[in-house]
C-alpha positions as CSV (number, residue, x, y, z in Angstrom):
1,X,-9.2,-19.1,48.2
2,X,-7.8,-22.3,47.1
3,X,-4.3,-22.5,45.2
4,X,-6.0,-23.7,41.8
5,X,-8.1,-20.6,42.0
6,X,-5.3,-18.0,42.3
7,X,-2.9,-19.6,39.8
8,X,-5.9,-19.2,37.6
9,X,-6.4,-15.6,38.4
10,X,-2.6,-14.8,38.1
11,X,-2.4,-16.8,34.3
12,X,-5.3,-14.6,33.5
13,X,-3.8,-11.5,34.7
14,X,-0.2,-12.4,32.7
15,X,-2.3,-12.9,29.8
16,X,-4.1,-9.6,30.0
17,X,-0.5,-7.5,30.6
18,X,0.9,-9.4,27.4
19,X,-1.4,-8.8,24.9
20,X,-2.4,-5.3,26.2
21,X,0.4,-4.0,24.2
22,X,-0.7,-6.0,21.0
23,X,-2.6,-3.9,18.2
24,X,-3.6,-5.0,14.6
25,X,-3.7,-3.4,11.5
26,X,-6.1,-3.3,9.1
27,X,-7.1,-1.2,6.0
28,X,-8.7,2.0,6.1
29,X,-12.5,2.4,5.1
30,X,-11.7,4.4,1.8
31,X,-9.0,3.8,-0.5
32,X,-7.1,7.2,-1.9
33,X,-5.6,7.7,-6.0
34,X,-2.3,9.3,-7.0
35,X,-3.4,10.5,-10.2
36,X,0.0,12.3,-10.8
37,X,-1.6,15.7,-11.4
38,X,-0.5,17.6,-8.8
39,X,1.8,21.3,-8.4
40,X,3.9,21.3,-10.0
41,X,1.5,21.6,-13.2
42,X,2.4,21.8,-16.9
43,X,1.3,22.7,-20.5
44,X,-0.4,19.4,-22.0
45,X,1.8,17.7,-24.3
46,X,5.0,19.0,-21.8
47,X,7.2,15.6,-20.5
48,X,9.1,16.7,-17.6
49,X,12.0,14.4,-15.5
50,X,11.5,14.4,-11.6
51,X,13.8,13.1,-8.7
52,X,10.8,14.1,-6.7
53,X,7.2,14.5,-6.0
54,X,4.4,14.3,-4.0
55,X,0.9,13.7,-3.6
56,X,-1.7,13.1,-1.0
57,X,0.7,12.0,1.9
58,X,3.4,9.8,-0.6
59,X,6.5,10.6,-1.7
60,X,7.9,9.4,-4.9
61,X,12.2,9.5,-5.6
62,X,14.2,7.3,-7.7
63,X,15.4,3.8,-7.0
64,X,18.9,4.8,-7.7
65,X,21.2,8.0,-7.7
66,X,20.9,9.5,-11.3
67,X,17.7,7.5,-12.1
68,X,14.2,9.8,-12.5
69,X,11.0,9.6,-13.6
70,X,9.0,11.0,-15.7
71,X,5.5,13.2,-15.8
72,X,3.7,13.3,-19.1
73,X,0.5,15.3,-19.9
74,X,-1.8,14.2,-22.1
75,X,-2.2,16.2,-25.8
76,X,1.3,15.5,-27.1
77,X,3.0,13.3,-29.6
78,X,0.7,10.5,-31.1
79,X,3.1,7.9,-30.2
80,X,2.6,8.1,-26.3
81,X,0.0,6.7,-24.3
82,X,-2.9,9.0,-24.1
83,X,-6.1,8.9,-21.6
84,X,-7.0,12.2,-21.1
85,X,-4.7,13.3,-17.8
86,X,-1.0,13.6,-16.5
87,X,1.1,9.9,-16.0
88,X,4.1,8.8,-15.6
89,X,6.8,7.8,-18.4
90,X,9.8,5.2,-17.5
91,X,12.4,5.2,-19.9
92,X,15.4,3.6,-19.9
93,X,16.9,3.6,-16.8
94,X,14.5,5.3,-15.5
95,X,13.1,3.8,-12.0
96,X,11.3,5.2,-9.0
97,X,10.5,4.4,-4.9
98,X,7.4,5.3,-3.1
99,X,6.5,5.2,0.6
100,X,4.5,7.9,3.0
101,X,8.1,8.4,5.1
102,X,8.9,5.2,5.2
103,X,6.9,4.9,8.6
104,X,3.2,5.1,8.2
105,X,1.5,1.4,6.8
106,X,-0.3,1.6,3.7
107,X,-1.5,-1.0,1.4
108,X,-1.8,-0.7,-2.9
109,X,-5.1,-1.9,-4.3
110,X,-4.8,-1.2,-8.3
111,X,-2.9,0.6,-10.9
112,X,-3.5,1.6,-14.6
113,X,-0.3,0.3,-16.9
114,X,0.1,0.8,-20.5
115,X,3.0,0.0,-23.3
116,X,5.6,3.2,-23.1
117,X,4.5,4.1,-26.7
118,X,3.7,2.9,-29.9
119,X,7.0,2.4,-31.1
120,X,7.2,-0.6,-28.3
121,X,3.7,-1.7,-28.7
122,X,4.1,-5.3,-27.5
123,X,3.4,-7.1,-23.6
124,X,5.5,-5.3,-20.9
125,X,5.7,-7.1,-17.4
126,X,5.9,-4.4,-14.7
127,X,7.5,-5.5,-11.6
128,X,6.8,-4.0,-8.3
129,X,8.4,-4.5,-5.0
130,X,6.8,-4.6,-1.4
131,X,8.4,-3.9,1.6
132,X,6.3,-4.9,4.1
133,X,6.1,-3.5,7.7
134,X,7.4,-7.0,9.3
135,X,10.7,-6.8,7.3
136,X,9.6,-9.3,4.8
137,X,9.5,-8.3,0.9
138,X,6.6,-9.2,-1.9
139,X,6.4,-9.1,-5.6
140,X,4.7,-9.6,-7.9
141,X,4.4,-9.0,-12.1
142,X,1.4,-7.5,-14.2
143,X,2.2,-8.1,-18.0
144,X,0.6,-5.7,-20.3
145,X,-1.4,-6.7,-23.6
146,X,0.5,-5.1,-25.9
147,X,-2.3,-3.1,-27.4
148,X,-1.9,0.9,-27.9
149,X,-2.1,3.1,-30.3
150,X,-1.8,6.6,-28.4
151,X,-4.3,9.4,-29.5
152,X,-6.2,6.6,-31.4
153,X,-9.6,5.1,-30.3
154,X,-8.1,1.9,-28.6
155,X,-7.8,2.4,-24.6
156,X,-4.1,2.6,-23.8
157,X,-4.5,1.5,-20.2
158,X,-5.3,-1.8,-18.2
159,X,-6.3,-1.7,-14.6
160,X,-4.4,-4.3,-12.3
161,X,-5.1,-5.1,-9.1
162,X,-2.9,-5.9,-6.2
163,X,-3.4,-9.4,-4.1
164,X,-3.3,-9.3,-0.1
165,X,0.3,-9.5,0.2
166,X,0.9,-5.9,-0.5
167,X,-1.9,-5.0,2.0
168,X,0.5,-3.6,4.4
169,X,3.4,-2.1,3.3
170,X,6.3,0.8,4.5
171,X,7.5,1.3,1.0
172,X,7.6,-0.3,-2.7
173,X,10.0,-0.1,-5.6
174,X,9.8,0.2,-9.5
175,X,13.0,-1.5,-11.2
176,X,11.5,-1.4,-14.3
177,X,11.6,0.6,-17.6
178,X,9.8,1.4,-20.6
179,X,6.1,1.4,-20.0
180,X,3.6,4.0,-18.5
181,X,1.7,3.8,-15.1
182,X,-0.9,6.2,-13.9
183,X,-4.0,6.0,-11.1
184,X,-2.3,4.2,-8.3
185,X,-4.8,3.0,-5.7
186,X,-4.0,3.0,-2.5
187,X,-5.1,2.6,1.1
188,X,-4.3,3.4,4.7
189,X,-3.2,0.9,7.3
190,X,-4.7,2.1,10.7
191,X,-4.3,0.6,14.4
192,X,-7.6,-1.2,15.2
193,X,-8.3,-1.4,18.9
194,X,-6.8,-3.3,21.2
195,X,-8.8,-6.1,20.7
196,X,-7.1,-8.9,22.2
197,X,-6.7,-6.9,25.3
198,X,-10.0,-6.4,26.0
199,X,-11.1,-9.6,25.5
200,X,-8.9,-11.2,28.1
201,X,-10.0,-8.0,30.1
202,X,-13.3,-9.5,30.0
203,X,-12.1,-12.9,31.4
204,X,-10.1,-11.4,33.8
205,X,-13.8,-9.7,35.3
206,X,-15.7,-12.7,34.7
207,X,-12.5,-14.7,36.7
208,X,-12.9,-12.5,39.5
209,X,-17.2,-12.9,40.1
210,X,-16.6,-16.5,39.5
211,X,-13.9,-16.5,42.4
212,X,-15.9,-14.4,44.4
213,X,-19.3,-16.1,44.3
214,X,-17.0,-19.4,44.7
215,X,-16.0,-18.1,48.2
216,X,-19.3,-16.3,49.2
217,X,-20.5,-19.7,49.0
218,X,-18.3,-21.5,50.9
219,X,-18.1,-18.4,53.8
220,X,-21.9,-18.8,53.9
């Protein structure tokens, strides 16, 4: 075997162990919805303050120490924003976090926002906060269109709809106060194969035939 031959084999074979290890991420094949209706459940019309809650594998706390959030369920005062299920209330100073742990990926893909009620029926930019798994943070700002008028006909909420920079996240934050929020889309971010690996697995084989027909031939 000539030298050239083995230092190929042996770059081949360094290539192979480093990106072995190497996985990507990508997003799940269905996308899941908090609708905020979970245990635990209340009369409609009831608005209840939480420091916590849960829902299909997310948690949701406060930003800050003394902050909450709040539940609402449809059927009560004709000033809040109504569309038939439970939400979510912000008031003032009222701000909330949610991640699955803090350690399993997940990506947002859309959320329903309305005005907090019709008492502050004007445009409300809604700031969220991505934390994203390299370290890096995102943000971005969906501004309401001011239109509501609760148990009325008009339609309360507008859908908005994430861009690719929150497609893999470890947490996000809601600073904000003062509007509603309800239907948050999200997805999971799962390991894809190793596909990098097996490709230079592949070379590494086809390295190998090459090098041994290459000395077959010259034994001959």
């Amino acid at each position: 075997m000539k030298w050239e031959d083995t230092k190929s084999i042996g770059l081949v074979i360094a290539l192979a162990l480093l990106l072995h290890g190497v996985q990507s991420f990508g997003q799940g094949t269905f996308n899941r919805t908090i609708a905020f209706e979970g245990h635990p459940v209340y009369p409609p019309g009831s608005n209840t303050g939480f420091t916590y809650y849960y829902e299909d594998s997310m948690t949701f706390t406060p930003m800050r120490p003394g902050d909450q959030f709040t539940r609402a369920w449809s059927g009560g005062a004709s000033w809040w924003p109504e569309n038939g299920t439970a939400y979510l209330l912000f008031g003032a100073f009222d701000s909330m976090s949610g991640s699955r742990g803090e350690v399993s990926r997940f990506g947002l893909y859309s959320v329903d926002l309305s005005e907090f009620s019709t008492l502050y029926a004007f445009p409300r930019a809604v700031q969220f906060i991505g934390y994203r798994a390299d370290g890096t943070t995102v943000t971005t700002e969906f501004v309401t269109d001011g239109i509501m008028d609760g148990n009325g006909p008009l339609q309360d909420y507008q859908t908005f709809y994430f861009d690719s920079r929150f497609a893999d996240l470890v947490k996000f934050d809601l600073p904000g106060n003062t509007y509603a929020l309800d239907n948050l889309v999200f997805f999971h971010v799962v390991p894809e194969p190793r596909t990098y690996g097996l490709v230079v697995l592949g070379l590494l084989v086809i390295g190998f035939r090459f090098t041994g027909q290459s000395n077959g031939s010259r034994n001959r």
